[in-house]
C-alpha positions in Angstrom: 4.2 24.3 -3.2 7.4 22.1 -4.5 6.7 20.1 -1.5 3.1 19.2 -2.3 4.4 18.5 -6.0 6.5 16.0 -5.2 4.2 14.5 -3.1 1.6 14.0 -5.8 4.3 12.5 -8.0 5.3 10.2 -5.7 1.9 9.2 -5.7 1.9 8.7 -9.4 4.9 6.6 -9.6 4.6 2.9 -10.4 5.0 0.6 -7.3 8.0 -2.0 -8.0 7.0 -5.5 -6.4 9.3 -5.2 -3.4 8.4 -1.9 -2.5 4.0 -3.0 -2.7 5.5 -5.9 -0.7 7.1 -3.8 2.2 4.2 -1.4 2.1 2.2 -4.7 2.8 4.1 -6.1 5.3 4.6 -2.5 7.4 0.4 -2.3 7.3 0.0 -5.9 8.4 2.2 -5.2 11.2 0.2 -2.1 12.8 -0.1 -3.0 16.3 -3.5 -2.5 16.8 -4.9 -4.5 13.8 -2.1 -7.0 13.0 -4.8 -9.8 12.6 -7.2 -7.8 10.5 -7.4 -8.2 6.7 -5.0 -5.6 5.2 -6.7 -4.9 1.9 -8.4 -1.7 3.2 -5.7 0.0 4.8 -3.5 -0.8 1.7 -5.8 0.6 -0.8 -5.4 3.9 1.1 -2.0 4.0 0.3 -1.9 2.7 -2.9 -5.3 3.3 -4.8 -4.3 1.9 -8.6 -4.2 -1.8 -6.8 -7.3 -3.8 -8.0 -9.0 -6.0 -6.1 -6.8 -9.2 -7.1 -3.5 -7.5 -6.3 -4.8 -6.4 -2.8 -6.1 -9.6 -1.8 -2.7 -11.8 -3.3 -1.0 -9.1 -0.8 -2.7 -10.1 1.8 -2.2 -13.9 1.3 1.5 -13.0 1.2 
């Protein structure tokens, strides 16, 4: 049960910049969809980003 816990707060936390930046980067560089818009796959991880932030982390 702690485990699932701290999961959910992890969740919760506030992204800094660098770390919504890495996040970005390690999605964009999935092998099998490395050329495919990342905005999807990053909401999945991080589902408080609006549309705005997702899509300036993908021009990044």
């Amino acid at each position: 049960m702690k485990l699932l816990t701290s999961l959910w707060h992890k969740q919760k936390q506030e992204q800094s910049p660098n770390d919504l930046l890495n996040s970005a980067l390690d999605v964009a560089l999935d092998f099998n969809n490395w050329l495919s818009p990342i905005q999807n796959r990053l909401k999945e991880r991080h589902r408080s980003l609006t549309k705005a932030e997702l899509d300036a982390l993908n021009q990044t």
